[in-house]
GUZABA-917977 format. One line per 2 residues: number of its first residue (from 1); their letters; for each residue y, x, z of N, C-alpha, C. Coordinates in pm, whole numbers, plus 32768, in hexadecimal, padded with zeros to 4 digits. Atoms other than C-alpha are relative to their C-alpha. Example, Ala and Ser with C-alpha at 12.3 -4.5 7.8 and 13.67 -1.06 7.14 Angstrom:
BEGIN
1	AS	7F89,8059,8000,7E3E,84CE,830C,8078,805A,8000 | 7F89,7FAE,7FFA,7F96,8557,82CA,806D,7FB3,8049;
END
This chain:
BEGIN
1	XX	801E,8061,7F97,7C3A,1786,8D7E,7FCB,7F7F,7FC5 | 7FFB,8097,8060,7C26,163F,8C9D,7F86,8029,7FB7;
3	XX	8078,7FCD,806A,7AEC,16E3,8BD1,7FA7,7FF2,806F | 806A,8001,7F83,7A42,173D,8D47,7FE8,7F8F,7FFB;
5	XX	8000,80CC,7FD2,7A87,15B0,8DAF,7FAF,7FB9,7FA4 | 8048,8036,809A,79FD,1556,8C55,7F6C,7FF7,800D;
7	XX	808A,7FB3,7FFB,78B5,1603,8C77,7FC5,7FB9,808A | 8048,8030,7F7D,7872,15A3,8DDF,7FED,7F75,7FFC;
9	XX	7FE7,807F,8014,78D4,1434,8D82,7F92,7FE4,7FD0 | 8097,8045,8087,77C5,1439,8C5D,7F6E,8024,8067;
11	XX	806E,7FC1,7FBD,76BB,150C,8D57,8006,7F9B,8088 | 7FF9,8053,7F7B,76F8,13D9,8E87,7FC6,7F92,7FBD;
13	XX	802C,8081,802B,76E2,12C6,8D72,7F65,8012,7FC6 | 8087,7FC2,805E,757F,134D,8CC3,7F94,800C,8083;
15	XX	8034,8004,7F8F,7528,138B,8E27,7FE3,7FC3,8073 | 7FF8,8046,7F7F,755F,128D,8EFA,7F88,7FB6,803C;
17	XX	8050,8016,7F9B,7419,121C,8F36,7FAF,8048,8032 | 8065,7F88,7FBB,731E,12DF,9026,7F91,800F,7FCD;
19	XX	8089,7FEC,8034,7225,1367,8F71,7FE6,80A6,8027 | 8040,7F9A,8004,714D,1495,8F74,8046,8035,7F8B;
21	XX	7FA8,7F8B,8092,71EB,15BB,8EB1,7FA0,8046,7FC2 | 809A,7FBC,8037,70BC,163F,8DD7,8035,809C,7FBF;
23	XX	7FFA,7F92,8028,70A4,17A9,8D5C,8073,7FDA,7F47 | 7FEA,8033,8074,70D5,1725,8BF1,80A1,7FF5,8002;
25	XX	7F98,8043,8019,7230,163F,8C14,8057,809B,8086 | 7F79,7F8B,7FB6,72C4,1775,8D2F,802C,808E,7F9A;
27	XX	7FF4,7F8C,8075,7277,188D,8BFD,805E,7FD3,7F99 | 7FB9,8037,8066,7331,17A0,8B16,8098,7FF6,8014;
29	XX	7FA2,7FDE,7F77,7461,177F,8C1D,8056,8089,7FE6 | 7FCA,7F7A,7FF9,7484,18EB,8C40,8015,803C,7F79;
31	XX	7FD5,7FB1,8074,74A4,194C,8AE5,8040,7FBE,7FD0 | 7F90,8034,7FF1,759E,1846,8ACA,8087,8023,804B;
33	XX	7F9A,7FDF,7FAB,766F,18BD,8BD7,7FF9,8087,7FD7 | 7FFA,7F69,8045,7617,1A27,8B4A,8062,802E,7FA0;
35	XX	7FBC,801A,806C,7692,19CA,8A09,808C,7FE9,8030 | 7F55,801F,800A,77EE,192A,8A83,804D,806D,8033;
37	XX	7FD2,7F9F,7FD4,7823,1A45,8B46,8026,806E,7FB9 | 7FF2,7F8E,8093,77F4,1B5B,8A31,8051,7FBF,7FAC;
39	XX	7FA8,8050,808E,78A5,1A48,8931,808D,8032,8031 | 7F64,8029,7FBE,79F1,1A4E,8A27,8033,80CE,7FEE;
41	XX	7FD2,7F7F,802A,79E5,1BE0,8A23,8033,8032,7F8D | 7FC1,7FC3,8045,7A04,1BFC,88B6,806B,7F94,7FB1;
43	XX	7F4D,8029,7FDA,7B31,1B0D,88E2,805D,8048,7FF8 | 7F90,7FB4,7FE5,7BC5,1BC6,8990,8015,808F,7FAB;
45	XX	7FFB,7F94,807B,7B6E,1CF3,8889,8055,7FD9,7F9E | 7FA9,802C,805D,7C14,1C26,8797,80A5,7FF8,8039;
47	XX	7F8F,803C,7FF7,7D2B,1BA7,8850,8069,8086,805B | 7FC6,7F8C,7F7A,7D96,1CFA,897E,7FD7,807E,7FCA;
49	XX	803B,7F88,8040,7CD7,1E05,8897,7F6D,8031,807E | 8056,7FB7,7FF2,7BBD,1EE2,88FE,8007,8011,8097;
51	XX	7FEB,7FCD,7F58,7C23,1F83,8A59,800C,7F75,805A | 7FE1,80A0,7FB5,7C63,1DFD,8AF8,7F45,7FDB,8008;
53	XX	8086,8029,802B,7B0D,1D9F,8A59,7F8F,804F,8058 | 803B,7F72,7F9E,7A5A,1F12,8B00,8025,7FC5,8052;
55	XX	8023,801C,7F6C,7AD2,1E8A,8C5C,7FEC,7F88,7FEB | 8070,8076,7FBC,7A5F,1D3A,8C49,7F5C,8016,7FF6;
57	XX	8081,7FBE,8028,7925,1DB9,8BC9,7FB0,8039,8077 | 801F,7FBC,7FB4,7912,1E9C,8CC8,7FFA,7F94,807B;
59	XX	8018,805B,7F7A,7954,1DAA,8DFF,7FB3,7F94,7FC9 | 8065,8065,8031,7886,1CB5,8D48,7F63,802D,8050;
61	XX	806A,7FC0,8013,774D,1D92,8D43,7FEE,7FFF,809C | 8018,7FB8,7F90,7782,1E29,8E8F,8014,7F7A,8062;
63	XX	8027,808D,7FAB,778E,1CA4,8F35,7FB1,7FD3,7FE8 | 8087,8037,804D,7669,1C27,8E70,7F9A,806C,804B;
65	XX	8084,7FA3,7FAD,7598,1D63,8F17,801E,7FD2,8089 | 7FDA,804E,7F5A,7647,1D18,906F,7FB4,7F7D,803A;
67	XX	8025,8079,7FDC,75DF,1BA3,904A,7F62,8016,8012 | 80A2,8002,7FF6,746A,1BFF,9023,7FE7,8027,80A8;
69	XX	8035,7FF0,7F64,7480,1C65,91A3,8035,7F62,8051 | 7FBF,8079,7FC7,752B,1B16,91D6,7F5A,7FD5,7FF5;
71	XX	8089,8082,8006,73B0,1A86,9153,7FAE,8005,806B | 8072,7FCD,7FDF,72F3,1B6C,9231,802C,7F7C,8089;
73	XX	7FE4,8026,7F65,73BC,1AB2,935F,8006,7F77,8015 | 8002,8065,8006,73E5,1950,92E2,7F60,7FF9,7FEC;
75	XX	8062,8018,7FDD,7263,1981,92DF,7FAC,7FEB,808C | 801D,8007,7F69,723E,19BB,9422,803B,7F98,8068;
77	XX	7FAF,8074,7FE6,732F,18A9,949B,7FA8,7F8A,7FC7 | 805C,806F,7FFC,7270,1794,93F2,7F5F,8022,8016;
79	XX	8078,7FDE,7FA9,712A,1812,9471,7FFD,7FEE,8093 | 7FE1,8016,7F5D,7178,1841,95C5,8009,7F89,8006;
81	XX	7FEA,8070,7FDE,7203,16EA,95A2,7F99,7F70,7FCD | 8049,804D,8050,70F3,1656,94CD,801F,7F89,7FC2;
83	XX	7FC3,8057,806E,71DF,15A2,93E1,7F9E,7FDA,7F83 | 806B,8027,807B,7120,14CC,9305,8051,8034,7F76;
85	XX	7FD0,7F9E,8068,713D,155B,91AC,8060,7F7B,7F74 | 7FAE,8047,8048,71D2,142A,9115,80C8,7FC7,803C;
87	XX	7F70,7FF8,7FA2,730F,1451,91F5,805E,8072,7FEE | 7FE3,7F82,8011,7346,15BD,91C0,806D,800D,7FC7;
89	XX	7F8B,7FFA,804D,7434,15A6,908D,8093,7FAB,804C | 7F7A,804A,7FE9,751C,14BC,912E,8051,801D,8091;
91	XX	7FE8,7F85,7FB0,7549,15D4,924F,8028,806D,7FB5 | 7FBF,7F90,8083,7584,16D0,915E,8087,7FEC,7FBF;
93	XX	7F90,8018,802F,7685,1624,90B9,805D,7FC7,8046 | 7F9E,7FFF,7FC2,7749,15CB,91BD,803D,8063,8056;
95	XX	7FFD,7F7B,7FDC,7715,1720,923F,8066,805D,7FC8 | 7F86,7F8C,8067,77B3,17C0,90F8,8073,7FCD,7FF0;
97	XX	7F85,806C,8035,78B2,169A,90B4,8072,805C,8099 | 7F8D,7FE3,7F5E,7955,1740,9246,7FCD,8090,7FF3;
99	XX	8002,7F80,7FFB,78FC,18A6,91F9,805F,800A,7F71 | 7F9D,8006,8041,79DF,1870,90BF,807F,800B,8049;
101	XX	7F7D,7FF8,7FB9,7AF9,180B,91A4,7FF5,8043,805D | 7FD4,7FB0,7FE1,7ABA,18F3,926B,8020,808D,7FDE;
103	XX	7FF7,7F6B,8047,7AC2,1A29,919C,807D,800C,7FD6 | 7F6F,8028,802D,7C09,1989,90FC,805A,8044,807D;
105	XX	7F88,7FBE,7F9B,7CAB,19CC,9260,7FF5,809B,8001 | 8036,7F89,7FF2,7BD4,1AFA,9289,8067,8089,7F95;
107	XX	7FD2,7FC7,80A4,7C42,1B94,9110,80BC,8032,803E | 7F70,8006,7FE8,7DCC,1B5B,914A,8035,806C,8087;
109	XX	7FBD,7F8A,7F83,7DEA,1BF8,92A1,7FE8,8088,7FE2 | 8031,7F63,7FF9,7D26,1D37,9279,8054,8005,7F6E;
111	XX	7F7A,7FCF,8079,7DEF,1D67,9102,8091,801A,8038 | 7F70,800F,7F91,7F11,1D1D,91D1,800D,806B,8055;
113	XX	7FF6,7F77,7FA1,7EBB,1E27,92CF,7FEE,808B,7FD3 | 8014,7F94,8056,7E5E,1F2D,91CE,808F,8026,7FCC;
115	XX	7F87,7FD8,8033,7FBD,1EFC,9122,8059,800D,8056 | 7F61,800C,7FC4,809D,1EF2,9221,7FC0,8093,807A;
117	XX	804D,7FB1,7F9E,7FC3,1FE9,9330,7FA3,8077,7FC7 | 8093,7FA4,8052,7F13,214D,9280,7FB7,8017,8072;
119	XX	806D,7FCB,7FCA,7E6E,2181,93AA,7F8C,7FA2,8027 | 8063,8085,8015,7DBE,2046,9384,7F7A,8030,7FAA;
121	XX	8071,7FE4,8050,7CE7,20DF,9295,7FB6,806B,803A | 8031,7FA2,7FC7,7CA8,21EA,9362,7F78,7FAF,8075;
123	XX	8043,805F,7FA6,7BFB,20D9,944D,7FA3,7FAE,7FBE | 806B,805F,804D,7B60,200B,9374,7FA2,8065,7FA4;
125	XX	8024,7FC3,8048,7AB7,2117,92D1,7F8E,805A,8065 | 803E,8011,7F6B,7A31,21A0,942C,7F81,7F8F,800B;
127	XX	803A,8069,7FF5,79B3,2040,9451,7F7F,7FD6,7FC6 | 8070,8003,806B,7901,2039,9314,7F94,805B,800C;
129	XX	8044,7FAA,8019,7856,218E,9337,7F9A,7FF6,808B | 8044,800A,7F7D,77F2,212C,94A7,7FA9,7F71,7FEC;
131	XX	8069,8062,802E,7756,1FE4,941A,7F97,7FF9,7FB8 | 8085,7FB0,805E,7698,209D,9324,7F92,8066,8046;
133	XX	804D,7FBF,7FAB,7620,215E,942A,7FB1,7FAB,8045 | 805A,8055,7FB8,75A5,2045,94F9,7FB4,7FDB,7FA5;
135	XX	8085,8049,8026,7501,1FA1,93E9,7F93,8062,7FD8 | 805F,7F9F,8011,7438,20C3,9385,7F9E,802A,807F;
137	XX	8047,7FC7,7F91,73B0,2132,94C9,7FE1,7F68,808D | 8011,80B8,7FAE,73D7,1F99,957B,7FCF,7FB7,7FB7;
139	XX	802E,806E,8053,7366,1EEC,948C,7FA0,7F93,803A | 8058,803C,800B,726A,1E55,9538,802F,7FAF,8084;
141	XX	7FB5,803E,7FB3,735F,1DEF,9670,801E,7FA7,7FFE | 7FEC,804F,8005,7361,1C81,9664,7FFA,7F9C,8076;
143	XX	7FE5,803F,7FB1,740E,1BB5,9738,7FB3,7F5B,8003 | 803A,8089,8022,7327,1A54,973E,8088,7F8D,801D;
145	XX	7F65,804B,8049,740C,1945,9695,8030,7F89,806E | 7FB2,8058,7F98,7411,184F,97EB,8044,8043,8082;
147	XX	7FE1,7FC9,7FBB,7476,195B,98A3,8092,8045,7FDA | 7F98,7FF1,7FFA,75BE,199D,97F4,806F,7FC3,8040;
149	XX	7F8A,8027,7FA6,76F4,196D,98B0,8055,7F8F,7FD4 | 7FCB,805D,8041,777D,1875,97B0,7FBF,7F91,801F;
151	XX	8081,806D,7FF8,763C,17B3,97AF,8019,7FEC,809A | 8000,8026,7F6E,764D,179A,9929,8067,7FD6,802E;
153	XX	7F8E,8020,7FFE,7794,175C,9948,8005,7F6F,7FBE | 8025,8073,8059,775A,1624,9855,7FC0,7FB0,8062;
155	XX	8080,8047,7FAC,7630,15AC,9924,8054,7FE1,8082 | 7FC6,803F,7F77,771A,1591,9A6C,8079,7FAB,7FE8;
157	XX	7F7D,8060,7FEA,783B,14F9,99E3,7FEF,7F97,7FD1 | 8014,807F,8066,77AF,1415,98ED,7F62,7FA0,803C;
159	XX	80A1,8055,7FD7,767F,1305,996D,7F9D,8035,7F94 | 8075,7FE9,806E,7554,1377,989E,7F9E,7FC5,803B;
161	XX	809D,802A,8020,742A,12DD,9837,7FA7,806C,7FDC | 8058,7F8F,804C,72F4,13D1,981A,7FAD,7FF1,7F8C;
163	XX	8059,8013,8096,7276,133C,9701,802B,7FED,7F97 | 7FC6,8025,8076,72AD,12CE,958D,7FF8,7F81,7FFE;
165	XX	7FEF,8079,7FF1,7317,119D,951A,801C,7FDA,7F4D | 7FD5,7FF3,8085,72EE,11B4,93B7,8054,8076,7FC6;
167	XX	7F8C,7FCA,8057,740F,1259,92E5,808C,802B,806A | 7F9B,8019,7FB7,7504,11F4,9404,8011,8083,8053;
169	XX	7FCD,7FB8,7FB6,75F2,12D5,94B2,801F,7FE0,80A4 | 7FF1,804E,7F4F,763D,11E8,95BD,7FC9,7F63,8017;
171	XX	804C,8087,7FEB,758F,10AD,962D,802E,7FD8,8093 | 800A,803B,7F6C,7582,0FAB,975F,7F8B,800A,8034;
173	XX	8095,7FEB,7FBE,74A4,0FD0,9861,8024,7FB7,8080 | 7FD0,805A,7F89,74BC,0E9B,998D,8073,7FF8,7FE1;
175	XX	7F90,802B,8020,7603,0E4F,98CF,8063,8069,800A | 7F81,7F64,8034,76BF,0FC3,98DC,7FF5,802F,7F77;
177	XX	7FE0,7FBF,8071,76FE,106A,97E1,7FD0,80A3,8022 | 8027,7F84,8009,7651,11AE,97C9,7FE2,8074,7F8D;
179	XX	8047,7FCC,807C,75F5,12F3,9700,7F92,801D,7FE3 | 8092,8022,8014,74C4,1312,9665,7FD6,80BD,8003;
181	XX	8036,7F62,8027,7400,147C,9653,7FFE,8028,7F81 | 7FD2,7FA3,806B,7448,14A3,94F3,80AF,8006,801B;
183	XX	7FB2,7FDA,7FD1,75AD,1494,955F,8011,80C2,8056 | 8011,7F77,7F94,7547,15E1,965B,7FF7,8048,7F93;
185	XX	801B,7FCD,804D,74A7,1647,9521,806D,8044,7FB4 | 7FAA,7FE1,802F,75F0,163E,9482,8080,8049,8024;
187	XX	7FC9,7FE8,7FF7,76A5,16D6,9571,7FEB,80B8,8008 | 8040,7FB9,801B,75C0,17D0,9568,8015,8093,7F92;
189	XX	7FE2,7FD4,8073,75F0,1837,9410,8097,8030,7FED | 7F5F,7FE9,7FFD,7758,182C,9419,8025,8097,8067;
191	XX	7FD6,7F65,7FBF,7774,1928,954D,7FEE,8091,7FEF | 7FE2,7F92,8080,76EC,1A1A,949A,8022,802F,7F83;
193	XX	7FA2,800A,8056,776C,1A05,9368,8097,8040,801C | 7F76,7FD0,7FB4,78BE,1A6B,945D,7FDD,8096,7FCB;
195	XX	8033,7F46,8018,7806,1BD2,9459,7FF1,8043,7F98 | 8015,7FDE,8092,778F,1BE1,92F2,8087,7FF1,7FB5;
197	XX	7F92,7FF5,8050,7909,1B7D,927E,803D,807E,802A | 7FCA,7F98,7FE9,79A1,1CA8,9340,7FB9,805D,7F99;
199	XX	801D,7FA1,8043,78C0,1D9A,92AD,8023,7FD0,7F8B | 7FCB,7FF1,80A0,78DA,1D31,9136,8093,7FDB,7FF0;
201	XX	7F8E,800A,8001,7A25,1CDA,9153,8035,807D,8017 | 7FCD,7F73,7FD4,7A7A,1E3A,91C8,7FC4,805D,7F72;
203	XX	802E,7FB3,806D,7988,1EBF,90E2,805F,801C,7F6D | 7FC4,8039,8073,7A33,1E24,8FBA,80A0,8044,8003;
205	XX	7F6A,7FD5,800D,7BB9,1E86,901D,7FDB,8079,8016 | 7FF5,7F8D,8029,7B44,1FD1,9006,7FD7,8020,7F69;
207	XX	800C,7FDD,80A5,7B04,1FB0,8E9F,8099,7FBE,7FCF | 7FA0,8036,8040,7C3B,1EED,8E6E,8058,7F96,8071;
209	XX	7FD5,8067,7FA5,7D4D,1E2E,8F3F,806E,7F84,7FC4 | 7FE1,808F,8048,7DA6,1D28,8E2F,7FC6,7F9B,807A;
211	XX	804E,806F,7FB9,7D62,1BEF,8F0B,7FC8,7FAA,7F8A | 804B,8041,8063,7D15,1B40,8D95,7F8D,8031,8000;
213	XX	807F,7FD9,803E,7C05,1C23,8D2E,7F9B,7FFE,809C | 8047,7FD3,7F9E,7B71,1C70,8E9B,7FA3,7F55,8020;
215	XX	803D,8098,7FC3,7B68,1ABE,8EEA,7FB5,7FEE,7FA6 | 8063,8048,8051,7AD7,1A5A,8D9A,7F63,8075,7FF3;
217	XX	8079,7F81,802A,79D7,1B9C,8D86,7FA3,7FC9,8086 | 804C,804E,7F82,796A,1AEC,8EE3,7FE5,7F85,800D;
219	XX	7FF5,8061,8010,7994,19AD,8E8B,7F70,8000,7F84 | 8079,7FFF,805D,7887,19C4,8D40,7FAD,803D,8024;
221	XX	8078,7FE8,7FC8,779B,1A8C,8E0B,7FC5,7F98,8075 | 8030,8053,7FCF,7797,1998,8F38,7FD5,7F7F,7FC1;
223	XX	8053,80AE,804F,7762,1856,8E3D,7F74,7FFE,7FDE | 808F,801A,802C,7626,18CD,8DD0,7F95,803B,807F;
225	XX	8057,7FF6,7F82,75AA,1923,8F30,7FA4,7FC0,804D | 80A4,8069,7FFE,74BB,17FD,8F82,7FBC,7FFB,7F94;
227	XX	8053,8003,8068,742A,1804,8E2C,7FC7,80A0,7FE5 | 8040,7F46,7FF1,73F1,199E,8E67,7F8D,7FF1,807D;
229	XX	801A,7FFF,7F78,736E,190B,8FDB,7F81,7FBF,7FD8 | 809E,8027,8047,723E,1841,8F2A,7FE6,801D,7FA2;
231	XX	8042,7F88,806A,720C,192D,8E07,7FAA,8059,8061 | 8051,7FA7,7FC9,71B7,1A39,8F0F,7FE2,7FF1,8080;
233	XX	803F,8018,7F6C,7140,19B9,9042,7F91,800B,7FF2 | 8079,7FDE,7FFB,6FEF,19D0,8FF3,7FD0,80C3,7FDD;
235	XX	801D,7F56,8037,702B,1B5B,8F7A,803E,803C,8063 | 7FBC,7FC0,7F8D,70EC,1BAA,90C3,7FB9,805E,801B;
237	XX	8023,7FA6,7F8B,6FD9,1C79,914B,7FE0,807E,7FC0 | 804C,7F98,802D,6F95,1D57,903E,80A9,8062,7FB7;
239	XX	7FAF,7F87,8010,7131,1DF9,9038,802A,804E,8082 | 7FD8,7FB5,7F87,70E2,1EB4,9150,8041,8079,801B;
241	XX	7FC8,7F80,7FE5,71A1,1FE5,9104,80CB,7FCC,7FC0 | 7F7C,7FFC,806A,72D3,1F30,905C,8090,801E,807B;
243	XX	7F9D,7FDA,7F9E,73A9,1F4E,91D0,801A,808C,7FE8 | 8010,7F8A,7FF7,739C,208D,919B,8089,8038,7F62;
245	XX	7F83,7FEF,8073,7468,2073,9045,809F,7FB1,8018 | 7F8E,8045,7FEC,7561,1F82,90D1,8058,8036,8072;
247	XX	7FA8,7F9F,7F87,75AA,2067,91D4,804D,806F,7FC9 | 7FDC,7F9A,8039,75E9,2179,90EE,809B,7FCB,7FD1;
249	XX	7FA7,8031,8026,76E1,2086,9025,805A,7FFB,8082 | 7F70,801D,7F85,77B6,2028,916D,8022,8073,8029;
251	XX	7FEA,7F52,7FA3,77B8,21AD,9207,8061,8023,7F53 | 7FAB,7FB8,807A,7846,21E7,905E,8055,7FAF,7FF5;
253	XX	7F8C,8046,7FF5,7922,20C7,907C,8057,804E,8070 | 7FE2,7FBF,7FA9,799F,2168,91BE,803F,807E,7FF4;
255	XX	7FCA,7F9C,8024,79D3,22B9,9137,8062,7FE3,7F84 | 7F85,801E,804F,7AA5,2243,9011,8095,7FAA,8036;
257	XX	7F81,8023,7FC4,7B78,219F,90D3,8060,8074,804E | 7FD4,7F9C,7FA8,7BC8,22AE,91B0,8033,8041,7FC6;
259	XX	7FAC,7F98,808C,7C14,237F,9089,806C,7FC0,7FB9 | 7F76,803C,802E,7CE4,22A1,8FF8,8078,8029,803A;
261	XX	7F87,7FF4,7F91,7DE4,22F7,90FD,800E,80A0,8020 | 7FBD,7F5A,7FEB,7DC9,249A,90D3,7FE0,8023,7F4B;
263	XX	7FD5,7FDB,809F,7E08,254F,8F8B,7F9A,7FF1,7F9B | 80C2,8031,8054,7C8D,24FA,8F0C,8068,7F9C,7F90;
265	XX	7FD6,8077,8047,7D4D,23AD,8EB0,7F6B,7F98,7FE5 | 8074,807F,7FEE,7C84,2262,8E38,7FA9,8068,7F9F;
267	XX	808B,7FED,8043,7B13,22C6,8D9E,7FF8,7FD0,7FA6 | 7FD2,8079,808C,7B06,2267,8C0C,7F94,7F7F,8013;
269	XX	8050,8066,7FC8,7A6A,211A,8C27,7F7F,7FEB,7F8E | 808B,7FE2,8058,7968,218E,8AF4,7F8A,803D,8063;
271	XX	808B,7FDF,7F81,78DA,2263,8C33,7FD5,7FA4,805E | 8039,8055,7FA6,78DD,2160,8D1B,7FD1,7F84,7FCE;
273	XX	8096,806E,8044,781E,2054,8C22,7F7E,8058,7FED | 8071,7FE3,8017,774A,2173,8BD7,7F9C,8027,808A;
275	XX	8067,7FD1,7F77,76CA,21D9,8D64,7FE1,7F77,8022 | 801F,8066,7FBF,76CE,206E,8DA0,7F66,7FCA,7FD2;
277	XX	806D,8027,806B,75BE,2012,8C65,7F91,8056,8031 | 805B,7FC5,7FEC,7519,2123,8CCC,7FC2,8006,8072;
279	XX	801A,8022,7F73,74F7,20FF,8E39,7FCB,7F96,7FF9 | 806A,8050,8027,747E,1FBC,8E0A,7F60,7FF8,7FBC;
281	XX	8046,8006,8031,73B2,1FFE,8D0F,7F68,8057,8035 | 8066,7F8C,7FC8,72CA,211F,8DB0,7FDE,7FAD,8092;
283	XX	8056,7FCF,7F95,72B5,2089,8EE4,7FC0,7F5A,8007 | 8033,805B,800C,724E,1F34,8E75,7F65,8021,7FA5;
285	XX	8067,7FB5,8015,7148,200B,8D96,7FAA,8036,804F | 8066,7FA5,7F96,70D4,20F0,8EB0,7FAB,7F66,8057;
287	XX	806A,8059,7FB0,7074,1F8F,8F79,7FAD,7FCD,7FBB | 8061,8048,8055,6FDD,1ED7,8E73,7F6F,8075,7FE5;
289	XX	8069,7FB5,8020,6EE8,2037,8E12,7FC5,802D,8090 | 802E,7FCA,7FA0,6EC8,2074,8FA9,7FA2,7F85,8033;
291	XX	804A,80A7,7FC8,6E41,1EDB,8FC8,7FAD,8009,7F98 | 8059,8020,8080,6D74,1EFD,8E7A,7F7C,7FE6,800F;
293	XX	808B,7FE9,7FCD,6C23,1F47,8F2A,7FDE,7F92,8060 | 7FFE,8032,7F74,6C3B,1E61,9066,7FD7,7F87,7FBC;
295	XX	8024,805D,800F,6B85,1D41,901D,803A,7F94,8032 | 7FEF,8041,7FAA,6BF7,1C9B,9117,80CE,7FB7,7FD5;
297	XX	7F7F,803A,802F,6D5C,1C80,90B1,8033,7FEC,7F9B | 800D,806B,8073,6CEF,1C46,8F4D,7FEB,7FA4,7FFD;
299	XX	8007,80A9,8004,6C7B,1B0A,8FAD,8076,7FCB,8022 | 7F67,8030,7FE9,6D96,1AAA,905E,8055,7FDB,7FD1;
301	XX	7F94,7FF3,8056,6E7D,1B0C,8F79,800A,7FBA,7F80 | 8019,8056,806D,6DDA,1A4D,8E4A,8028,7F7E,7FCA;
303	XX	7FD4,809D,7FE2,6EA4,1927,8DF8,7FE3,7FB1,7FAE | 8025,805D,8052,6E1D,17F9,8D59,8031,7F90,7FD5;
305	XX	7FB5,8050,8023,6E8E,16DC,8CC0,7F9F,7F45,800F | 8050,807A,7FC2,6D72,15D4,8D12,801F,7F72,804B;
307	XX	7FCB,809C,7FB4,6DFC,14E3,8E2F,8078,8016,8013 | 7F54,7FFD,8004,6F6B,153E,8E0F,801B,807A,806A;
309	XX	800B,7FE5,7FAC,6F42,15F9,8F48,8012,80AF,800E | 8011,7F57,8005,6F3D,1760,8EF4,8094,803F,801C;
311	XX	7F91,7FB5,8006,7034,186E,8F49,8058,7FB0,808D | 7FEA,806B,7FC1,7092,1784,9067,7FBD,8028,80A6;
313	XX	8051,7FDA,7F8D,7042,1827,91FD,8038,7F9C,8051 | 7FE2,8050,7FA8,70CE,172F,92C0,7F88,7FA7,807A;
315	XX	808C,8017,7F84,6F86,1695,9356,7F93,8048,7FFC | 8056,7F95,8002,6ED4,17CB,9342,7FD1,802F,8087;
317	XX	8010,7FBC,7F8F,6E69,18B8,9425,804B,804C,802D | 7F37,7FDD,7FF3,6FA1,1942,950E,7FDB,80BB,7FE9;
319	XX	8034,7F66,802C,6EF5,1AAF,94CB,8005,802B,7F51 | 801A,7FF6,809A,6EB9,1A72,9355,8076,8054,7FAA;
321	XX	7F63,7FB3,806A,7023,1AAA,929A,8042,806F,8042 | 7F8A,7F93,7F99,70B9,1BA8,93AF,7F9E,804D,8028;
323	XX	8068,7F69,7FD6,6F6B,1C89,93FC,8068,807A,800A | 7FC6,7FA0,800A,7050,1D9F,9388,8068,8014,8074;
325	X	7F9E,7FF4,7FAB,7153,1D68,9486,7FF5,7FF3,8088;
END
């Protein structure tokens, strides 16, 4: 906990003013947060042995692929909303800073309901394999982000302003006190995020129902999730087959759980780093060699380092980063 706080502390102070996140300084970011993440695994190799190390590894991996559908959707959210791109990060990070605490609650209960309840796993495992199903064959089912029930719900209880106001969450307007539309923006982000913690959170206590290894294996994949979010925002359109692997992962999270609970028993967790690496790996391959030709979403996808600006859809076109979906 005190290491997380640490990290976010240094990533608020380095960050605090609004700037444009360039291809360059978000690649530098992510293999920082890459790095601490892999560093803390062979920690725990040192310090819990091997098998401790294998499931953080494993829920590591398999939240770090998860989060890449978090980009496809926080793309579409500041598009729709046409968040200027020097605002973005400081939505993001207050996004992850409350998808932390909520995973924390998230984490504890479902461990909690696994140990004390076996047919909990029988349900959550269900859950998983029926979410893997939607995203494979829904994928492209998107609810538009002012039309969620959170977001609307927000908008009637709270005075809103439809515009920006800078940086600000809340401003005066004829002497009230109001919220601003990056506020919406933010609540935005957050409500789903609700959806994306169930699934990897579920995902994950079927590899393991340590609440240590499951929070921090979620905890070092969400830190480097805005600096993964302007690394590949400009390459969004060309992993058009990768739903397709993350579906696979949640339907195999799903089935190991389920087994866990008949004489199968748990799955060695050498197989489940190795379907995970590999599932990833093929189906982030198959999009990249099925986009190779398409001109069109080679340009796109090309990120530059010129006016800071690259990798960066926010005042784009609301078709551009989400075509696929």
């Amino acid at each position: 906990m005190g290491a997380v706080g640490a990290m976010l502390a240094v990533d608020l102070f380095l960050h605090r003013d609004n700037h444009v996140i360039g291809f360059r300084e978000a690649a530098t970011w992510s293999a920082i947060w890459v790095a601490a993440g892999l560093a803390f695994g062979a920690v725990l190799w040192v310090w819990q042995g091997g098998d401790v190390a294998g499931e953080y590894y494993a829920g590591y991996l398999i939240e770090k692929a998860l989060s890449i559908d978090n980009v496809f959707v926080f793309a579409l959210i500041f598009t729709h909303f046409a968040v200027p791109d020097a605002f973005q990060h400081k939505v993001l990070f207050w996004g992850v800073l409350s998808a932390l605490v909520l995973r924390f609650a998230f984490i504890f209960v479902g461990a909690e309901l696994l140990e004390t309840f076996f047919w909990t796993a029988y349900v959550f495992g269900a859950f998983l394999i029926y979410t893997g199903y939607k995203m494979a064959f829904n994928h492209g089912d998107q609810t538009p982000p002012d039309r969620n029930p959170v977001v609307r719900l927000v908008r009637r209880v709270i005075p809103t302003d439809p515009n920006y106001h800078g940086a600000a969450f809340f401003t005066r307007v004829d002497g009230k006190r109001v919220a601003t539309l990056l506020f919406v923006v933010l609540v935005a982000v957050e409500a789903t995020d609700i959806i994306f913690a169930v699934d990897s959170v579920a995902a994950i206590l079927a590899i393991t129902t340590s609440t240590f290894i499951v929070w921090t294996a979620n905890a070092f994949a969400i830190l480097g999730l805005r600096s993964l979010y302007f690394c590949l925002a400009g390459l969004l359109r060309r992993f058009v087959h990768l739903h397709y692997g993350l579906a696979v992962l949640l339907a195999f999270a799903g089935v190991k759980l389920i087994l866990s609970e008949t004489p199968v028993g748990k799955l060695p967790i050498p197989l489940t780093l190795g379907v995970i690496v590999v599932v990833i790996t093929v189906s982030i391959v198959w999009s990249l060699r099925s986009t190779r030709d398409n001109p069109e979403i080679e340009d796109a996808g090309e990120p530059s380092d010129e006016d800071g600006t690259d990798a960066v859809v926010g005042s784009g076109d609301s078709d551009s980063a989400v075509s696929h979906r």
